[in-house]
C-alpha positions as CSV (number, residue, x, y, z in Angstrom):
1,X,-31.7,-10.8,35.7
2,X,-29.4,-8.1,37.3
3,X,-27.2,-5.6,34.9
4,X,-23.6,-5.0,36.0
5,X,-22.6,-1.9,36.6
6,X,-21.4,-0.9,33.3
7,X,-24.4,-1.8,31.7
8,X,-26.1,0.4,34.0
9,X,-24.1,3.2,33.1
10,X,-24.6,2.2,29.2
11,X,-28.3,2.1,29.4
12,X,-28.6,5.8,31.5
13,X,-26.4,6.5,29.0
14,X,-28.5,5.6,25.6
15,X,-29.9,7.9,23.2
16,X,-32.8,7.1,20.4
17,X,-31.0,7.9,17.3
18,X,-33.0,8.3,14.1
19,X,-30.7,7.9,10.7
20,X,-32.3,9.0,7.3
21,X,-31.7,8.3,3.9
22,X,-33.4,8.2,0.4
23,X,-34.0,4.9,-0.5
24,X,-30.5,4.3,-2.8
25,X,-27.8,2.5,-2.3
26,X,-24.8,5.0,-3.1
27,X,-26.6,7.4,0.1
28,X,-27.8,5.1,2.4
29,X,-24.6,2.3,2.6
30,X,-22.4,5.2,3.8
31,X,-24.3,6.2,6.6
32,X,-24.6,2.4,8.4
33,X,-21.3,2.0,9.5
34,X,-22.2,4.9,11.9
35,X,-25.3,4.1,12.6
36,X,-23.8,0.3,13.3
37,X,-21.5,1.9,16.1
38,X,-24.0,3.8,17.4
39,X,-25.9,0.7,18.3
40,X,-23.1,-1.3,19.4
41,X,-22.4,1.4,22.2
42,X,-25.7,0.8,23.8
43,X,-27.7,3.3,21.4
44,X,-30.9,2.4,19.8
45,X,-31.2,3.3,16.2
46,X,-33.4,3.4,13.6
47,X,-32.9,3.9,10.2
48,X,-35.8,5.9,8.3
49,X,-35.8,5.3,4.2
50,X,-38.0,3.8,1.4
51,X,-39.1,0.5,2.1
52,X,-36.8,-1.3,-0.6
53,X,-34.0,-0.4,1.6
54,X,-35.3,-2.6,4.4
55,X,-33.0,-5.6,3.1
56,X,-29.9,-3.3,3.5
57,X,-30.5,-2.1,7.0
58,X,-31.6,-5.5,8.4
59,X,-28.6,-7.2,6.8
60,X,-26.6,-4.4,8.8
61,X,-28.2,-5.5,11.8
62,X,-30.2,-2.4,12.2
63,X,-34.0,-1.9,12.4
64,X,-36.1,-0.3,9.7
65,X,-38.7,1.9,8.9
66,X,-40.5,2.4,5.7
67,X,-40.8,6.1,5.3
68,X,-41.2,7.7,1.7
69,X,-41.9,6.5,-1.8
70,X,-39.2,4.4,-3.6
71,X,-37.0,6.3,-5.9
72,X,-38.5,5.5,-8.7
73,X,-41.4,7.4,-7.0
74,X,-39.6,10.5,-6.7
75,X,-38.8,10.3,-10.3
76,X,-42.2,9.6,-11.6
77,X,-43.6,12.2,-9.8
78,X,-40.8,15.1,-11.6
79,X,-41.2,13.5,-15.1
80,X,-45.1,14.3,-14.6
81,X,-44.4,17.9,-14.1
82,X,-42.3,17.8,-17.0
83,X,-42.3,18.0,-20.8
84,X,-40.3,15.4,-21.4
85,X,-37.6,13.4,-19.5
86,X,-36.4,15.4,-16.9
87,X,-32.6,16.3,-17.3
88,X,-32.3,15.0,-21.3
89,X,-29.9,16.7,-22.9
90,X,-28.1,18.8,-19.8
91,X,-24.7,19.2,-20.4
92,X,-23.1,17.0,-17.2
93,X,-22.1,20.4,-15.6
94,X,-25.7,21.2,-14.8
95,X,-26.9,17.8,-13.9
96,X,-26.4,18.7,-9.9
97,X,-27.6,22.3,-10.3
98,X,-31.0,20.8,-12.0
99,X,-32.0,17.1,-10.2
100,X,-31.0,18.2,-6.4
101,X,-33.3,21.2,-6.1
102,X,-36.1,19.9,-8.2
103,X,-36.2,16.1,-7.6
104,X,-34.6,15.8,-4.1
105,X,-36.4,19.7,-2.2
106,X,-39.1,19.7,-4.3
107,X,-40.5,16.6,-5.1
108,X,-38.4,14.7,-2.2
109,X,-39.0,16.8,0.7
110,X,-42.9,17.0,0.0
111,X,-43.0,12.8,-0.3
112,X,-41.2,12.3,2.6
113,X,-41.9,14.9,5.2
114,X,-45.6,14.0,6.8
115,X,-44.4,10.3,7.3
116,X,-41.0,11.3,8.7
117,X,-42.9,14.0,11.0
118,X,-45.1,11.0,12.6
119,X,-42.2,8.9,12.9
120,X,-40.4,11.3,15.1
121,X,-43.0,12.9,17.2
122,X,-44.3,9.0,17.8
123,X,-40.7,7.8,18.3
124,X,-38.8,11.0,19.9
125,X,-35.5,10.7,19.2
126,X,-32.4,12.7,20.7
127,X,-30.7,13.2,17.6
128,X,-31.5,12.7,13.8
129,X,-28.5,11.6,11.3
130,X,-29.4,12.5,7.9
131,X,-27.8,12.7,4.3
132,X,-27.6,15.9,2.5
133,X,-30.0,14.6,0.0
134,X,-32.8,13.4,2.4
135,X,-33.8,17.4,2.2
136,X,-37.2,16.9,4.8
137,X,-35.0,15.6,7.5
138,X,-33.5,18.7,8.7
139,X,-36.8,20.7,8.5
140,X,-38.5,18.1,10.4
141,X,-35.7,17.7,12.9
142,X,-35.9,21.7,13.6
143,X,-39.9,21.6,13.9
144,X,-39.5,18.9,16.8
145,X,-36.5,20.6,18.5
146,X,-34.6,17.5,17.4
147,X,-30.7,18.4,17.0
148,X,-30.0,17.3,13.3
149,X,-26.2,16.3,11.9
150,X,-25.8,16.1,8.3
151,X,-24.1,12.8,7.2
152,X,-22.1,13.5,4.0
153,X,-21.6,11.2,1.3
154,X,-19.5,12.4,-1.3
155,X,-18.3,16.0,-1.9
156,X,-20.2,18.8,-0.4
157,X,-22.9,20.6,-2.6
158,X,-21.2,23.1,-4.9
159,X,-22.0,26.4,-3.7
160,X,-24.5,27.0,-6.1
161,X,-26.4,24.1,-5.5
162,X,-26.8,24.5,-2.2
163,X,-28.5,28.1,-2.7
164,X,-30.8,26.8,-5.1
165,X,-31.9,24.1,-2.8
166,X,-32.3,26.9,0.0
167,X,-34.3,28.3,-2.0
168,X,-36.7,25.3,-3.1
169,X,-37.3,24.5,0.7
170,X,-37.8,27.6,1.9
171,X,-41.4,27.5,1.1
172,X,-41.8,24.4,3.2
173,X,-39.9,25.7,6.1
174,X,-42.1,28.7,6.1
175,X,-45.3,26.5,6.2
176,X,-43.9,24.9,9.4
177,X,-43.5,28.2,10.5
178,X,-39.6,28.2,10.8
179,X,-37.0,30.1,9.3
180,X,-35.5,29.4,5.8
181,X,-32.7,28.1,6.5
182,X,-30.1,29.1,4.1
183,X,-27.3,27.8,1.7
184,X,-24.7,27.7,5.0
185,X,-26.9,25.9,7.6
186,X,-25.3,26.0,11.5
187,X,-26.1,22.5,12.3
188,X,-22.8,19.7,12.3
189,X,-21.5,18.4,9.1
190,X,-19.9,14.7,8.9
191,X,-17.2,15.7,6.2
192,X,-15.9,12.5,4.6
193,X,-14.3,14.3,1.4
194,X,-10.5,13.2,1.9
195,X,-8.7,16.7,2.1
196,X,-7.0,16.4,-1.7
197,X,-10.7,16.1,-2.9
198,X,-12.3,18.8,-1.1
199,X,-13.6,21.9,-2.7
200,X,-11.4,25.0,-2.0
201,X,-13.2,28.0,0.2
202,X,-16.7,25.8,0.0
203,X,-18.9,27.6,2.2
204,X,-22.4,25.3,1.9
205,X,-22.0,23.4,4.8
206,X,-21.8,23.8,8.5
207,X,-19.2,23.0,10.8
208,X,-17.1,20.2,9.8
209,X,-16.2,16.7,11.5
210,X,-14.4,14.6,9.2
211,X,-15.2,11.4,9.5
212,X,-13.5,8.3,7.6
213,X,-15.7,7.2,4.4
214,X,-14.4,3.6,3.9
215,X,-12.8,1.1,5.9
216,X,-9.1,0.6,5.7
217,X,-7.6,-2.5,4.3
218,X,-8.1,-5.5,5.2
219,X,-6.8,-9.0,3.4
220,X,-9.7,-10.7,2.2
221,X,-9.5,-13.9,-0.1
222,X,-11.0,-12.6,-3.7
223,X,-14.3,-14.6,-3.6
224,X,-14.0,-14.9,-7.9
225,X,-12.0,-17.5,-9.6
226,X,-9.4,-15.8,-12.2
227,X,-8.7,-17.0,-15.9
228,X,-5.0,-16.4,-14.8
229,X,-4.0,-16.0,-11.6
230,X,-0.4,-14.3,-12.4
231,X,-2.1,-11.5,-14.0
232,X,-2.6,-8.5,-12.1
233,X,-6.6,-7.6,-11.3
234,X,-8.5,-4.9,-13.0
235,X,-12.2,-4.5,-11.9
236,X,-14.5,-2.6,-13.4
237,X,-18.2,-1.1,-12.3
238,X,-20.5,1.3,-12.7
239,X,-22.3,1.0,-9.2
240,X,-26.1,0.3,-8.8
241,X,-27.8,3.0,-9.9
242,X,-26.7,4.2,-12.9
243,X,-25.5,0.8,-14.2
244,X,-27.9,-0.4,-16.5
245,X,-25.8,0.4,-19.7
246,X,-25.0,-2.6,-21.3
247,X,-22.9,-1.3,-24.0
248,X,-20.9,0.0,-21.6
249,X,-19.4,-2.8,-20.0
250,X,-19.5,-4.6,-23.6
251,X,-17.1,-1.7,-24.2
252,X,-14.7,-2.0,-21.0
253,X,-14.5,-5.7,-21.7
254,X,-13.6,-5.0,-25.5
255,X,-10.8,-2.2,-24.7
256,X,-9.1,-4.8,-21.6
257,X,-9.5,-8.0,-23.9
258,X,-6.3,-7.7,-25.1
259,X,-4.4,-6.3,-22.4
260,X,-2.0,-8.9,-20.7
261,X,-4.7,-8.7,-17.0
262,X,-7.5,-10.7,-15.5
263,X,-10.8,-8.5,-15.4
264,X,-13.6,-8.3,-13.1
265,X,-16.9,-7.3,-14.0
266,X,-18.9,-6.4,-10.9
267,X,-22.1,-4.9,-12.4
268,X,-24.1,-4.0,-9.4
269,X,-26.9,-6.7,-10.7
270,X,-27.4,-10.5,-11.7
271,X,-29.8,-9.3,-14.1
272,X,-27.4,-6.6,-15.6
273,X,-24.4,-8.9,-15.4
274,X,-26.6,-11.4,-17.6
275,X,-27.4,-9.1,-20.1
276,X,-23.5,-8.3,-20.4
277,X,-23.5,-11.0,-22.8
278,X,-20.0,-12.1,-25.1
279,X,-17.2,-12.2,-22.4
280,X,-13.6,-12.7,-23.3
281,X,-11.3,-14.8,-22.2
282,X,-9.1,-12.7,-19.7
283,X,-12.6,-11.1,-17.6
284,X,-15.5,-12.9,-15.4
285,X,-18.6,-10.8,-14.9
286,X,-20.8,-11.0,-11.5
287,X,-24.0,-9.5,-10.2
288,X,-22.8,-7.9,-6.6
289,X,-19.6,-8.5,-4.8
290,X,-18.8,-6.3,-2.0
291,X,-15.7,-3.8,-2.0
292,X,-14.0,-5.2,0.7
293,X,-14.2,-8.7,-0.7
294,X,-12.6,-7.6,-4.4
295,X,-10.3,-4.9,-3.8
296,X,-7.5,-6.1,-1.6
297,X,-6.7,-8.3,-4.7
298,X,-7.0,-5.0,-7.5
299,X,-4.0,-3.4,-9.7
300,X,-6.6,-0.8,-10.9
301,X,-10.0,0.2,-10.7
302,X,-12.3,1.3,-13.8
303,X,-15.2,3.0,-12.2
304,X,-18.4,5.5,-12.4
305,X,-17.1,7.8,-10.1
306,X,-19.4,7.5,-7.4
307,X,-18.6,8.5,-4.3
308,X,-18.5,4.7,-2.6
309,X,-17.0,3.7,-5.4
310,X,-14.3,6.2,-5.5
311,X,-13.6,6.5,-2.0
312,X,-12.9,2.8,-1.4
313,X,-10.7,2.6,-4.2
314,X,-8.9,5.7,-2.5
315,X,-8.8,3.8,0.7
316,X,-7.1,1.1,-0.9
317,X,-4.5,3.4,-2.4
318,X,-5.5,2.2,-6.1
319,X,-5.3,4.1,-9.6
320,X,-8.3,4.3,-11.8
321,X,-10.0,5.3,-15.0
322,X,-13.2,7.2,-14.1
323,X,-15.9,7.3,-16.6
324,X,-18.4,9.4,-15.2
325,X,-22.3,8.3,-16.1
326,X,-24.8,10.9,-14.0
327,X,-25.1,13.1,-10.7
328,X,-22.2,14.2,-8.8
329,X,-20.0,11.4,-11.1
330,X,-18.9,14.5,-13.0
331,X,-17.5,16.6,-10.1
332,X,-16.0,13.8,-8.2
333,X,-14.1,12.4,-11.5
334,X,-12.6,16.3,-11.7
335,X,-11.6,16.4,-8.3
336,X,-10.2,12.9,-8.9
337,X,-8.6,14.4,-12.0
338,X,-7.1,16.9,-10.4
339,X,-5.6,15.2,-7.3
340,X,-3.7,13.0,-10.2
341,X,-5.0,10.0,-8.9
342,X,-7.3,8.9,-12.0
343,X,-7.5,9.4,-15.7
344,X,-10.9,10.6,-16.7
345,X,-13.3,10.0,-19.7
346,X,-15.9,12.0,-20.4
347,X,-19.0,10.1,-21.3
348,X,-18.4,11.2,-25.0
349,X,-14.8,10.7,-24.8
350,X,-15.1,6.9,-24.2
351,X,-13.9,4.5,-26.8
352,X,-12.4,1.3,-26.6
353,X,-9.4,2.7,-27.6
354,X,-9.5,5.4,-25.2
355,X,-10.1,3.3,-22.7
356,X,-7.2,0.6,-23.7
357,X,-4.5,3.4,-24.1
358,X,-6.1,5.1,-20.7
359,X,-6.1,2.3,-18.6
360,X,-2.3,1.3,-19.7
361,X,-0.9,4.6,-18.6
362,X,-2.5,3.6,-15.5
363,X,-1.0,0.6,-15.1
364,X,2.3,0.9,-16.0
365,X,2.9,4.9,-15.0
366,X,3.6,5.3,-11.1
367,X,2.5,9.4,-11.1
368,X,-1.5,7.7,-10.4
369,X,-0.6,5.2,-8.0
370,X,1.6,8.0,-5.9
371,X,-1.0,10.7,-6.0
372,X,-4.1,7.5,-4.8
373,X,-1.8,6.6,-1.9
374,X,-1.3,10.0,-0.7
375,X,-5.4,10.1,-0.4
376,X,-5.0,6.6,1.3
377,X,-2.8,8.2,3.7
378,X,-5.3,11.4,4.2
379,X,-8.6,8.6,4.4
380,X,-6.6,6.6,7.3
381,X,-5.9,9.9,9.1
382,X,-9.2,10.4,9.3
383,X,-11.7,9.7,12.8
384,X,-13.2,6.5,12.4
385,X,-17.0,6.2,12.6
386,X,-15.7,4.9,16.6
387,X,-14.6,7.9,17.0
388,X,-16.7,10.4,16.2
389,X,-19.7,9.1,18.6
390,X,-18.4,11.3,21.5
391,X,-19.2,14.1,19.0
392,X,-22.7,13.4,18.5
393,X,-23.5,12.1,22.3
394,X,-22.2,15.7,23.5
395,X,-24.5,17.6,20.9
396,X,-27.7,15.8,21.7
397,X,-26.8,16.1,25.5
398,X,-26.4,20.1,25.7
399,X,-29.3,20.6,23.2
400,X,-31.6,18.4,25.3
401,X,-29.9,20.9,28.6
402,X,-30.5,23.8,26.7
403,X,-34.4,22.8,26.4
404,X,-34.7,22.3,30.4
């Protein structure tokens, strides 16, 4: 069958684009609505990650590769060089500075890297996409002359963090015989930390694209049944990775009981959301219901503080209570805090009648709301994933011209 002519110009056109991701949720989910655009323009793409993952990409219409150990893996593997539970007791401050180097460059990059190697010297692609935290991507990409962009996800690496992960993969760079490559690297940087949020003077990442994190609004029918549909809609998660404390959504739904709203549980899990047990009148409690489905409908969020958690409440304009639980939770609640555009709790800080007296300042103040639709503003300012593929077919053209 004959091509027209357009799709003749698409298919000269096409570039084999590898995306990489550890094998979570809260990192791999932000990088497919790229990698989605990139094969609706013609592009092929795989996406490299554990092979738990695999459900994810497919349902994105993507292909899959199993590369890696499941995260569990990565864990198991840092408990066994430690004495104890690794991170127990860490004030939330150092929780970055500790995990990153040591279970993402250390333990990460070693698991990963031979099986990413063969994919890309098998597969050749023209440009690898990568999250910061997929730390034997880069090193990998640079051995095979493969121009690498780094995909963020939440806020940059504090400073700090990213010399200490320098340092952890220096060793590994050097046994590939390349250079270490430094808290700063040169290669692009896919900023999707909306300008109120961003790190003042942060100098550990490369040059900047912004790039939207979360779609705009859309109206979407809530997909839940409410006790009372002329109450407004408070939802409430902790994500799906950190989510598995009971007690604290047997908390949430204790401090909003009584508050004159309808409550939506969305715990990230059926099995969680089982667990929750005694429900009160005014909330419903389900496994996983996507974003886009639930928020449209929201008054108010009470979240984790993950990144695509927080950013797609932010996109929606929305207040929140943040109630930080692990990882970068902690510095994306404070920049959250700061911005005006959530109250915060401090994991120690959180009682039900914190929450209750938290949460109604929320509601009923306008100060939160402003300060969340001022980010809305700055996240639909931002280049759409559509937009930024000019970007990345440029860079993989003139580094494949420079190599001629």
């Amino acid at each position: 069958m004959s091509r027209g002519p357009h799709a003749a110009t698409l298919l000269d056109m096409a570039l084999r684009v590898l995306c990489a991701s550890i094998p979570q949720a809260g990192h791999l989910r932000p990088l497919l609505p790229l990698a989605g655009e990139l094969a609706a323009a013609g592009h092929e793409v795989v996406v490299a990650t554990g092979g738990e993952s695999a459900e994810m990409v497919n349902g994105a219409g993507l292909e899959h590769r199993a590369v890696g150990p499941e995260l569990g893996g990565l864990f198991a593997e840092l408990a066994a060089r430690t004495r104890g539970r690794p991170g127990e007791g860490l004030a939330p401050e150092r929780v970055e500075a500790y995990f990153i180097p040591r279970l993402f460059a250390e333990v990460g990059l070693a698991a990963i890297a031979d099986e990413l190697h063969e994919l890309v010297a098998s597969w050749r692609p023209d440009l690898l996409v990568y999250e910061p935290y997929s730390l034997a991507a880069p090193m990998v990409a640079a051995s095979h002359g493969v121009p690498a962009v780094e995909h963020g996800i939440g806020l940059p690496f504090a400073e700090e963090v990213a010399r200490l992960v320098a340092d952890a993969v220096t060793p590994a760079w050097a046994a590939t015989g390349l250079p270490a490559p430094g808290p700063s690297p040169a290669r692009l940087y896919l900023d999707v930390c909306p300008p109120s949020l961003a790190p003042a003077g942060n100098a550990a990442v490369g040059p900047r694209q912004p790039l939207r994190p979360a779609p705009l609004p859309v109206d979407a029918p809530l997909p839940v049944a409410l006790p009372d549909p002329g109450r407004p809609l408070v939802c409430a998660t902790l994500g799906t990775f950190a989510n598995g404390d009971v007690a604290r959504f047997g908390l949430i739904l204790r401090a909003l009981a009584t508050m004159p709203v309808n409550v939506l549980v969305t715990a990230g899990d059926d099995d969680v959301a089982a667990a929750i047990g005694d429900v009160p009148a005014n909330a419903v409690v389900r496994g996983f219901v996507p974003q886009a489905a639930v928020l449209p409908s929201c008054a108010a969020v009470v979240h984790h503080a993950g990144a695509g958690t927080a950013f797609g409440v932010l996109a929606h304009g929305l207040p929140s209570l943040a109630l930080p639980q692990s990882a970068d939770n902690f510095r994306i609640a404070g920049a959250l805090g700061a911005a005006g555009a959530a109250r915060v709790l401090m994991p120690a800080e959180v009682t039900v009648d914190a929450m209750r007296t938290a949460l109604a300042e929320v509601l009923a103040g306008s100060a939160c709301r402003e300060a969340a639709q001022e980010i809305a503003r700055e996240i639909a300012a931002m280049p759409a994933p559509v937009d930024v593929l000019p970007v990345l077919t440029a860079l993989s053209r003139r580094t494949r011209e420079d190599h001629r």
